[in-house]
N, C-alpha and C positions, 0 to 999 in steps of 0.2 A: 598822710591819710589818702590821695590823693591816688599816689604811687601804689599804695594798697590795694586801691578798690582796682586801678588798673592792671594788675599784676593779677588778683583774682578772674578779672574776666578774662586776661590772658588766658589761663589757666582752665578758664571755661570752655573757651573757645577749642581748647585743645583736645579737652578730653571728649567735649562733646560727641554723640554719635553721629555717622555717617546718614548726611541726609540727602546727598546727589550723587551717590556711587555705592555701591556693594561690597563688604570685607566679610569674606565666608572665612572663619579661622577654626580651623581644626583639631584635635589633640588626638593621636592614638596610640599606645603603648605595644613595643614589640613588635614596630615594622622596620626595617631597618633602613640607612640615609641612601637616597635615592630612586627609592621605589613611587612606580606615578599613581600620582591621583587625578581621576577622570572627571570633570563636571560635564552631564550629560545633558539632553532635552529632546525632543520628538521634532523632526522635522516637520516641512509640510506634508509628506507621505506619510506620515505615522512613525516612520523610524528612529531609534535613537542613533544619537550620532553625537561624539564628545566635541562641545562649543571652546573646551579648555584644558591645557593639561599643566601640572604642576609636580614638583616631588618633593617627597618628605623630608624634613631635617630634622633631627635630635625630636624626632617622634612627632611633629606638627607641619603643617600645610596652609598654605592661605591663597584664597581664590581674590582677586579687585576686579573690577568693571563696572557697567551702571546697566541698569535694569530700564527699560522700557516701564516698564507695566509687571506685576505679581505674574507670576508664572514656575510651575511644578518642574525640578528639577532634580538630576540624581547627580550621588557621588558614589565612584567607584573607584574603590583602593585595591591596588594591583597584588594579587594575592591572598585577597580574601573574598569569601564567597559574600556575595549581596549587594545591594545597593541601598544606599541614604536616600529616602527621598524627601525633599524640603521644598519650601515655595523661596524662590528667588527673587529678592525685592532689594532696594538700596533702601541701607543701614548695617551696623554690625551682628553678624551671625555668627553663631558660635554651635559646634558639633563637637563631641566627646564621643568619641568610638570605640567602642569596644569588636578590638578585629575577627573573636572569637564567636559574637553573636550583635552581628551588624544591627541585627534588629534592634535590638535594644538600645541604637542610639543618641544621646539626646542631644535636640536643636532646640536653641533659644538664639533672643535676643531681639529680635522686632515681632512686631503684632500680629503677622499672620503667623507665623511660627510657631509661635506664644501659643497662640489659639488652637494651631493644627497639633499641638502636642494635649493641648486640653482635649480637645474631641476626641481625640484617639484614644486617652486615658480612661474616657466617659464608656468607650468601646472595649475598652479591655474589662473592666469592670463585667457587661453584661457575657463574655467571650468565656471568663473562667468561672459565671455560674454556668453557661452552659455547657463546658469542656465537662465539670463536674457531675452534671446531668449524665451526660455522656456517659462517665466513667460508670457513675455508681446503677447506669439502668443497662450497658451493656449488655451482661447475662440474661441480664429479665429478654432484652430486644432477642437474642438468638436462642434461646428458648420456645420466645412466641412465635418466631416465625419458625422451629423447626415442627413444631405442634400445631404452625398454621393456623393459631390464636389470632386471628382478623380485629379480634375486640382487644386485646392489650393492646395489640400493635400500632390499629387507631390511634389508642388511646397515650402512647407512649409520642407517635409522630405528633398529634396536636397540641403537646407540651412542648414539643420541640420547636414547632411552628412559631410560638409563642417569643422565644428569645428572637428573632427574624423578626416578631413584629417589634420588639421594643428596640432592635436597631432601628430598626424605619421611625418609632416614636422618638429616639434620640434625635435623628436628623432632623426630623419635623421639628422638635423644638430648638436645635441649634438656631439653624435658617431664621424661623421666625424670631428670634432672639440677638440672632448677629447680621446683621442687614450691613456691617463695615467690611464686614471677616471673607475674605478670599474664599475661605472653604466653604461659606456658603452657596457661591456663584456654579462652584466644583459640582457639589450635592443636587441643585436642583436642575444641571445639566443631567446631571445622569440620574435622575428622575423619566426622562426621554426613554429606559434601557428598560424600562417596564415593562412586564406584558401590554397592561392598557394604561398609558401615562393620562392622570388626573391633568389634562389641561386648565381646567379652571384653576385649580390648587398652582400649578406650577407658573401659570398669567398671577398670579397676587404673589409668589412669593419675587418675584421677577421684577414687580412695580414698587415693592419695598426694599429693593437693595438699593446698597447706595448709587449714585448716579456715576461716584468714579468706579464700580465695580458692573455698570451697566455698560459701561465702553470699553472692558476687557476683552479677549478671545473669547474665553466662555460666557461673557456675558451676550456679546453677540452673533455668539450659536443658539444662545438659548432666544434670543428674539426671532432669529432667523428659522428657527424651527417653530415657535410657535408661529407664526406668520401662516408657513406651511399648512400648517393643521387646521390653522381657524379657517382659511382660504384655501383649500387643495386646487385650487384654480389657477391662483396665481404662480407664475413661471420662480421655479428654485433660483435662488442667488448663490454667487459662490458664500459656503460659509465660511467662515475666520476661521475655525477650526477643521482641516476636512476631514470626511471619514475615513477612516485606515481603510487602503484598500481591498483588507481582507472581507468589509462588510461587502464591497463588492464585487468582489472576483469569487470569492470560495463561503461555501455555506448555503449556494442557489439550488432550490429545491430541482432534483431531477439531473441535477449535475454530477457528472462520475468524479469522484474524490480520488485526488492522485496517488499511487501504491508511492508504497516506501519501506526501508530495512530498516531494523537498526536491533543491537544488542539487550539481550534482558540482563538484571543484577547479577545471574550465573554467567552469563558472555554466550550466552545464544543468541544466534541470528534469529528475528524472527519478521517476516513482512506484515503488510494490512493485508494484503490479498488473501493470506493462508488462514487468515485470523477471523475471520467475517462470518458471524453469526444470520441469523434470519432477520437480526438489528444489532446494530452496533453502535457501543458509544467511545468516541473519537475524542479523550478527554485528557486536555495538556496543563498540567501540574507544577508544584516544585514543594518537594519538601519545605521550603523556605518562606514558603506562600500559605499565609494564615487563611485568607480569604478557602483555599482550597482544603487545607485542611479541615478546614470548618465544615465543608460541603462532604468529605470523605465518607462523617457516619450516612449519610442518605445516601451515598454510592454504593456503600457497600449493604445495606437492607434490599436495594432494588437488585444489585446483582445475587444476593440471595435467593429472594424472591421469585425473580425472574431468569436467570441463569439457563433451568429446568426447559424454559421454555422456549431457548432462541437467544434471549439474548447475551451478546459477547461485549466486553468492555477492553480499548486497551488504552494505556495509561500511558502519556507522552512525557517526559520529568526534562526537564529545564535546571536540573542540578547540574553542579560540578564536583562533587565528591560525593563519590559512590557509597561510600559509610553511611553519611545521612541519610543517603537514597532507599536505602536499605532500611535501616532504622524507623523510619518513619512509614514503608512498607509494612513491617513489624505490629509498629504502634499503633496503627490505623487498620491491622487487619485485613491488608488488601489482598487478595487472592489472585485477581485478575493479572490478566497480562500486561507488563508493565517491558516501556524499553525508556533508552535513553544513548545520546551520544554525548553526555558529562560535559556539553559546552554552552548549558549556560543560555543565554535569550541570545546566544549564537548557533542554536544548535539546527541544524541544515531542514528538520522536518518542519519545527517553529516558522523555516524562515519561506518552505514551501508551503506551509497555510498561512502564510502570513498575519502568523499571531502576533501581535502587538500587546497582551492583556492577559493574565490568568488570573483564577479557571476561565479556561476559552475550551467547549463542548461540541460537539459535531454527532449528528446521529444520521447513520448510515444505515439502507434497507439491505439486502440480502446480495443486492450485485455488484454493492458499493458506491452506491447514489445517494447524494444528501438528501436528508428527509427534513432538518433543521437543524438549527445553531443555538448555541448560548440558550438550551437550557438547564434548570436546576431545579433540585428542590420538589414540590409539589408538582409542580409545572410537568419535570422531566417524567415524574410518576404517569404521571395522567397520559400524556403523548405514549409509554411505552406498552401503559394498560390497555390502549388504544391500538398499537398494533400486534401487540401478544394476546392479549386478553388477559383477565386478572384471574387469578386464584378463587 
């Protein structure tokens, strides 16, 4: 009996999950032996830069190492378009790829993972009523606005608004509900990226995480900026996280925006110089990028809208195959000028604005001087009503 019970907990011991080190195991179908796979992460300058490489055997991959502390990292399989992004923590992690649509692929096996695959899920839910929305109000939206129906239009953008707020409502209630979960720390950092970030809201969501998620990176960017705020007196600390240099080198009001070439989907050259409307929106993309696509119907009502009037839009794409690029030009209706040098968050204009993040937005006055960055939505409306004048 004896020998039983110790042979079992041999056994226990064995299978048990990884609790001082890291096993990212991977599966993907259709890549062939020897192609690399990239584990990536943001430097201290914002850049990614691969920490790990690995290749595939008989269609699987496996990353070890030990983790500090939860922290967002990518994987990139060499010959397919996209990247895995997962939080990296010791224990065993498991990824199921599908090479054809990286999106789609699933991480499990420890708790933030776990989690960050439930949020996202909770996200996808509100994303295809509103894609649906989208669809079935299309005609109505390009109708009103060629009839210049101000009252549909309204009325159609305030339903829209609507989905935007029940993301925000999702988050709100993640946060206050996972006070253990990594993605919370993530969220009410970028709470910060607000027009006017609720400090009070984001000081309580901050004092209920847990205390091992108070000592992370983002948990002590998020003290370090509230600090800031309550105190605009007190001298900045460096913070654990920094800011990607792009906040501040490009995007500074008054600043000439650097020209640049590069090919449209027909293989036209075409510059920013040539391109520069009375306002221009400086807006970097990717087919691949939900977050953008999502923003596209409100890009393209304002360039309807306002086109007539000044303003010009060009479209920066961070693809790497052209088809989709195209495609999703198509499917979104895009009219505007669109380039791309098909390489990807390597692509040379990316890395002269040094964008780290999309949608990343740039609005440019008439000589090619920033007027501001990073905005959307409502926001971008109001700014450009404000230098065109409205309808």
């Amino acid at each position: 009996m004896r020998k039983i019970a110790l042979l079992l907990a041999t056994i226990s011991l064995l299978v048990s999950c990884n609790k001082d080190k890291y096993v990212v195991t991977g599966t993907i179908k259709g890549i062939e032996n020897g192609k690399n796979v990239f584990l990536e992460k943001q430097d201290e300058m914002g850049q990614l830069k691969a920490v790990d490489t690995v290749q595939v055997k008989d269609g699987k991959f496996t990353f070890e190492g030990k983790a500090v502390e939860p922290e967002i990292h990518l994987v990139q399989v060499d010959g397919t378009q996209g990247k895995v992004a997962f939080i990296l923590e010791n224990g065993d992690i498991t990824m199921v790829i599908n090479k054809d649509s990286i999106m789609n692929t699933k991480v499990s096996g420890t708790y933030n993972n776990d989690e960050l695959t439930s949020y996202k899920k909770s996200g996808e839910q509100i994303q295809k009523k509103m894609m649906k929305f989208q669809d079935d109000n299309m005609a109505k939206m390009t109708e009103a606005q060629e009839k210049k129906d101000t009252v549909v239009i309204n009325s159609l953008r305030a339903e829209y608004i609507k989905f935007q707020e029940d993301f925000a409502k999702q988050s709100d209630a993640y946060v206050a509900s996972h006070p253990k979960a990594f993605i919370s720390a993530l969220i009410i950092e970028g709470m910060f990226n607000q027009m006017t970030p609720d400090v009070k809201k984001i000081e309580e969501y901050y004092n209920k995480l847990d205390k091992s998620l108070q000592t992370t990176k983002p948990g002590k960017s998020i003290k370090t900026k509230l600090d800031q705020m309550k105190n605009p007196t007190v001298a900045p600390q460096a913070p654990a996280m920094p800011q990607a240099p792009a906040q501040a080198k490009w995007g500074k009001t008054g600043k000439k925006a650097p020209d640049f070439s590069a090919k449209s989907p027909d293989g036209k050259l075409i510059s920013l110089k040539e391109s520069l409307g009375k306002v221009t929106l400086l807006d970097f993309w990717a087919s691949w990028c939900g977050p953008c696509r999502r923003e596209n119907p409100n890009v393209v009502a304002l360039y309807n809208e306002f086109h007539s009037k000044g303003l010009n839009i060009i479209g920066v794409s961070l693809d790497e195959d052209l088809s989709k690029w195209k495609d999703a030009i198509a499917k979104d209706k895009i009219t505007w000028i669109q380039v791309s040098n098909l390489k990807g968050w390597q692509d040379p204009i990316a890395k002269q604005y040094e964008v780290e993040q999309i949608p990343t937005t740039f609005l440019l006055d008439a000589n090619g001087k920033f007027i501001a960055r990073d905005l959307f939505g409502e926001e971008l409306k109001a700014k450009i009503q404000e230098l065109l004048g409205s309808k």
